[in-house]
C-alpha positions as CSV (number, residue, x, y, z in Angstrom):
1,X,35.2,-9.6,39.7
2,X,32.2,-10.1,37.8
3,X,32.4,-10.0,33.7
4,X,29.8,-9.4,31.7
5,X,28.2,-12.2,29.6
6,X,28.1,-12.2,25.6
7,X,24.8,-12.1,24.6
8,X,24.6,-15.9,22.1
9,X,23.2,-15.2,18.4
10,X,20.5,-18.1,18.5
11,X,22.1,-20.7,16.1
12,X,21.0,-20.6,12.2
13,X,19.7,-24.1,10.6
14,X,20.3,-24.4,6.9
15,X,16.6,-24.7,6.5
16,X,15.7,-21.1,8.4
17,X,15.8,-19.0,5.6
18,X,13.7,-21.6,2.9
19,X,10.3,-21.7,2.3
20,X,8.2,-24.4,2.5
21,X,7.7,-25.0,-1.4
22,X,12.1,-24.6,-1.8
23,X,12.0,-27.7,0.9
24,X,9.5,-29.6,-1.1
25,X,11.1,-29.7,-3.9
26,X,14.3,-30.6,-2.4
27,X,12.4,-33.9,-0.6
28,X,11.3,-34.6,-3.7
29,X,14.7,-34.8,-5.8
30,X,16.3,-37.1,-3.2
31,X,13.8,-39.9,-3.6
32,X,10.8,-39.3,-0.9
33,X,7.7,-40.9,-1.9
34,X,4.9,-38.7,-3.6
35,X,2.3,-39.7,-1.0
36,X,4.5,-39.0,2.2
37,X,5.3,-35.3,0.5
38,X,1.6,-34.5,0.1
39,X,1.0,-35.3,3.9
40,X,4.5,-33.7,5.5
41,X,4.8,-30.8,7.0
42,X,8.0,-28.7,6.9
43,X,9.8,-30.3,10.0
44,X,9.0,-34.1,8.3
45,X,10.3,-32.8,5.2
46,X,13.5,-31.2,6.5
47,X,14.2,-34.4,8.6
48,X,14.0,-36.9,5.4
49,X,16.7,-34.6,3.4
50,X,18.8,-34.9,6.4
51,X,18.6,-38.4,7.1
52,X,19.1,-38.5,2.5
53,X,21.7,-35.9,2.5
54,X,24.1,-38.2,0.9
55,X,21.5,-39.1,-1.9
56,X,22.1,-37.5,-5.4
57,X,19.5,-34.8,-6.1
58,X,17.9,-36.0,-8.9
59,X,15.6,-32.8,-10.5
60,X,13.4,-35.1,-12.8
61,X,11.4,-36.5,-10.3
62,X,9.8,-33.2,-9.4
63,X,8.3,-33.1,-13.1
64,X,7.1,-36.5,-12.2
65,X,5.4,-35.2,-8.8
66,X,3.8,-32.7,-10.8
67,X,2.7,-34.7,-13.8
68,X,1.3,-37.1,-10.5
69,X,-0.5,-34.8,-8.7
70,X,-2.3,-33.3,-11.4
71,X,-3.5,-36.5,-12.6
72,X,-4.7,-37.5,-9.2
73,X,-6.9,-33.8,-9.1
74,X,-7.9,-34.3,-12.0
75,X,-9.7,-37.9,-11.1
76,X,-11.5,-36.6,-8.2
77,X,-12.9,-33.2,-10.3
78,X,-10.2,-30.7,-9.0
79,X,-9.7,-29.3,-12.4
80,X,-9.4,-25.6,-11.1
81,X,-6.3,-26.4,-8.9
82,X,-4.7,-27.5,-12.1
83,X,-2.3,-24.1,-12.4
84,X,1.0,-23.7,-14.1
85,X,1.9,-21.3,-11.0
86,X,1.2,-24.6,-8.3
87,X,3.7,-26.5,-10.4
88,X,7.1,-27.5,-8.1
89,X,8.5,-27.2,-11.7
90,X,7.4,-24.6,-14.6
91,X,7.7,-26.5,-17.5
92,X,6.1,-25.4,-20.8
93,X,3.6,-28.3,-22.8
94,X,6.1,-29.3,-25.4
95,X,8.1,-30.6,-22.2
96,X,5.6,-32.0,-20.4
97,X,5.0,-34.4,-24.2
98,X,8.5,-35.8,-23.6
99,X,11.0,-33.4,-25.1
100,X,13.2,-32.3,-21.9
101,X,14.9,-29.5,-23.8
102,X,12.7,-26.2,-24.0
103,X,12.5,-25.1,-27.8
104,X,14.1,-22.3,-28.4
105,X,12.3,-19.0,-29.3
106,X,12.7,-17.3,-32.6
107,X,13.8,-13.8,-32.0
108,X,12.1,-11.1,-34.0
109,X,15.2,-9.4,-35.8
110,X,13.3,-5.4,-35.7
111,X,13.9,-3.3,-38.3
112,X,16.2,0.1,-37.7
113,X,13.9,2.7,-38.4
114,X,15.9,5.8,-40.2
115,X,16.0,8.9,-37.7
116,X,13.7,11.2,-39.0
117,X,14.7,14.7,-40.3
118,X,14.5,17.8,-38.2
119,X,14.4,21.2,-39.2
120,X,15.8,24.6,-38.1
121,X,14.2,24.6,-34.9
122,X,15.1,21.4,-33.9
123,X,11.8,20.3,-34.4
124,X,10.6,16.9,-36.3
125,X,9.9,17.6,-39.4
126,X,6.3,16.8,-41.0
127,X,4.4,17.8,-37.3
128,X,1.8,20.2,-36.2
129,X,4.2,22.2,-34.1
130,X,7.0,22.0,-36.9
131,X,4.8,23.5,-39.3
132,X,3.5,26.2,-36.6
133,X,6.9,27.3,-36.1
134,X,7.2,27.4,-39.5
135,X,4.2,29.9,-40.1
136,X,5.4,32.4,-36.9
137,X,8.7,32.7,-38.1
138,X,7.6,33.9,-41.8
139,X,5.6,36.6,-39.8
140,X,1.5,35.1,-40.7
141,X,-1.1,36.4,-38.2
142,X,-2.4,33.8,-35.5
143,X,-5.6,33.4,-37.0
144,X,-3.9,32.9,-40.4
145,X,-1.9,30.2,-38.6
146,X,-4.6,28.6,-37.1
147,X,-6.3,28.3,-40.6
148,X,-3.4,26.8,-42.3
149,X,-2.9,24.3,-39.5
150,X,-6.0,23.3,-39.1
151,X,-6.4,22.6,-42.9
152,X,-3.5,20.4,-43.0
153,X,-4.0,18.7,-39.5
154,X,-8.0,18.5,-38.6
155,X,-7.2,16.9,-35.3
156,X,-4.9,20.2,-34.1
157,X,-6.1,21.4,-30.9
158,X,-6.2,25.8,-30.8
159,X,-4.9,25.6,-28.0
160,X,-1.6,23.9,-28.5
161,X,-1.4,25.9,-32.0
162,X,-1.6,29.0,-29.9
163,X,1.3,27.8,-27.1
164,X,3.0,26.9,-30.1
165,X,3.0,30.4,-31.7
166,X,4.2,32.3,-28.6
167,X,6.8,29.6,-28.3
168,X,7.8,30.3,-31.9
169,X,8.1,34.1,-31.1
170,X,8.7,34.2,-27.3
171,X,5.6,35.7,-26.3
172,X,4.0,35.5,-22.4
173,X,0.9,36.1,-22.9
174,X,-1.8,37.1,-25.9
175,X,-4.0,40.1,-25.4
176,X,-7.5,39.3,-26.2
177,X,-8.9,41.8,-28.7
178,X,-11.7,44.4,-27.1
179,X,-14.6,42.7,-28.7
180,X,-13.9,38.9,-27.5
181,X,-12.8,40.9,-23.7
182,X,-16.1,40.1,-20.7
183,X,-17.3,43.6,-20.1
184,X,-17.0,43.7,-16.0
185,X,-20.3,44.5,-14.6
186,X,-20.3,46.1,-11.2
187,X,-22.6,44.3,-8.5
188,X,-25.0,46.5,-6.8
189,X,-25.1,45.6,-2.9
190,X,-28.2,45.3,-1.1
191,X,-29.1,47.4,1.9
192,X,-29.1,44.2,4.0
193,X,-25.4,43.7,2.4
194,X,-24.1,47.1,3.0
195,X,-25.2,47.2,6.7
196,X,-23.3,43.8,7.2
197,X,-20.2,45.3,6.1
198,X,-20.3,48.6,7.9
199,X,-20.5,46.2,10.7
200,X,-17.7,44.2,9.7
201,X,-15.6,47.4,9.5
202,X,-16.5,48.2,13.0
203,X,-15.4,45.3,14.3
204,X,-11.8,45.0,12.6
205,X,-11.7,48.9,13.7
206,X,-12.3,47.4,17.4
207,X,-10.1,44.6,17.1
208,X,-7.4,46.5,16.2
209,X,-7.3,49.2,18.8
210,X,-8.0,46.8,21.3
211,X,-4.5,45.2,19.9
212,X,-2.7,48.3,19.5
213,X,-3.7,49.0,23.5
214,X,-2.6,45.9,24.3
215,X,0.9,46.1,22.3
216,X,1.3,49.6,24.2
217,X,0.7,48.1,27.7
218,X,3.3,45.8,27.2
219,X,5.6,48.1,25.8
220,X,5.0,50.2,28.7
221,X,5.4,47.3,31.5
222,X,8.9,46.5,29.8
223,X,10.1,50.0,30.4
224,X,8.9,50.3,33.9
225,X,10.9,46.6,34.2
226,X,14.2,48.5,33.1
227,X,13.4,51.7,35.0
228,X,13.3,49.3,38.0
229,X,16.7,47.7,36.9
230,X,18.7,50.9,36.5
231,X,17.3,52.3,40.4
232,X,18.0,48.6,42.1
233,X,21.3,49.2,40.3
234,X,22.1,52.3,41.6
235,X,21.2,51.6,45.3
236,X,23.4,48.5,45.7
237,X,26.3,50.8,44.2
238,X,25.5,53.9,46.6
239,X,25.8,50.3,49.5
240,X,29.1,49.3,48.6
241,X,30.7,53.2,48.8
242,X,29.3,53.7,52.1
C-alpha cells in the first residue's frame, strides 16, 4: 500500500536570515583581513566565519575597518562616500579621538508648568472663547460681543466668536437680519428656454406611460400565467376521478 510522502521543509543555514552588512561585520570581528572583506562576497564571507567559528569575536576591529576604509577613500578623492550611515560601526567623534566610552548626555531637567485655571465653563481661563462665553452668559448682544472681543484680542476671527456665542447659549443657527438678507431675484426664461422645457416635459410624460404600459403588460401576462395554473390544475384532478 502506497503512503504518502512528507513534503521536506528545505533546511535553514544560520546565515539565511542576515544581511550582507550583519555578515560583514561578523568577518570582521573574528580577524579576516581588511582587504579580503572589501573584495568577498557574501558566500566568501560566510565561509571564513565558519572555518573561524572558534575565534573570539573581537568588536574593536570593526572601528578599525572603518577608520581604514575611510582613510583609503579619502586618498583617492572619495570624500562623498565618507557617511556616518556606511559606517559597520556608528560611533560619534569624541570616540573615533580615542575615548571608547560615549559621553554621556546631559539631560535637560524641564520645568513643571502649573495647570492653568479654568473657569465655570470648563474653559481655560484668559482665552478668546473663555471670555466669549463669558459675555453670552451675562446676556450682551452679538455685535456687543464681537466689539469687546475684538478689542481685547485683535487676531479673533468673527467667525469663531460667532460659533462660540451659539455654543455659549445653545443656538443652531443665527437669523440674518432683513437688511444684510440677498433679495432673490427671479430669472426670466427665454423663449428658446421655455420651448426646451415644454419639450423636456413631453418626453418624461412619454417615458412614463410607456413604463406604466409596460408594468401593466406584465402584470397582465402573470395573471394569465396563474389563470393557466388553476385550469391545468383542475383537468388533471377531473383525470384521476374518472
Amino acid at each position: 500500500m502506497a503512503t504518502d510522502k512528507k513534503q521536506q521543509k528545505p533546511a535553514r543555514y544560520w546565515h539565511s536570515e542576515l544581511k550582507y552588512r550583519d555578515i560583514k561585520k561578523m568577518a570582521i570581528e573574528r580577524g579576516m583581513p581588511f582587504p579580503e572583506v572589501v573584495s568577498s562576497d557574501f558566500y566568501s564571507l560566510v565561509s571564513f566565519i565558519d572555518s573561524e567559528r572558534a575565534q573570539k569575536p573581537n568588536p574593536d576591529l570593526v572601528l578599525q575597518f572603518d577608520l581604514w576604509l575611510e582613510g583609503i577613500l579619502k586618498e583617492r578623492g572619495a570624500d562623498y562616500l565618507v557617511k556616518p550611515s556606511l559606517r559597520l560601526s556608528y560611533v560619534s567623534d569624541e570616540m573615533r579621538e580615542g575615548s571608547k566610552e560615549k559621553p554621556a548626555k546631559e539631560k535637560k531637567v524641564k520645568e513643571k508648568k502649573p495647570p492653568r485655571e479654568r473657569d465655570s465653563n470648563n474653559l481655560l481661563k484668559g482665552t478668546k472663547k473663555s471670555y466669549t462665553f463669558e459675555l453670552a452668559k451675562k446676556g450682551y448682544s452679538l455685535d456687543r460681543i464681537k466689539r469687546r472681543v475684538l478689542k481685547k484680542f485683535p487676531e479673533a476671527s468673527e467667525k469663531s466668536i460667532i460659533i462660540w456665542y451659539r455654543q455659549a447659549l445653545g443656538i443652531k443657527h443665527i437669523a440674518k437680519p432683513k437688511e444684510e438678507r440677498k433679495p432673490r431675484v427671479k430669472k426670466e426664461k427665454t423663449p428658446e428656454q421655455i420651448k426646451a422645457s415644454r419639450l423636456r416635459a413631453r418626453e418624461r410624460k412619454k417615458e412614463r406611460a410607456l413604463l406604466r404600459k409596460q408594468a401593466n403588460e406584465r402584470t397582465e401576462a402573470y395573471r394569465e400565467s396563474l389563470n393557466k395554473k388553476k385550469r391545468n390544475g383542475k383537468r388533471k384532478k377531473k383525470a384521476k376521478a374518472i
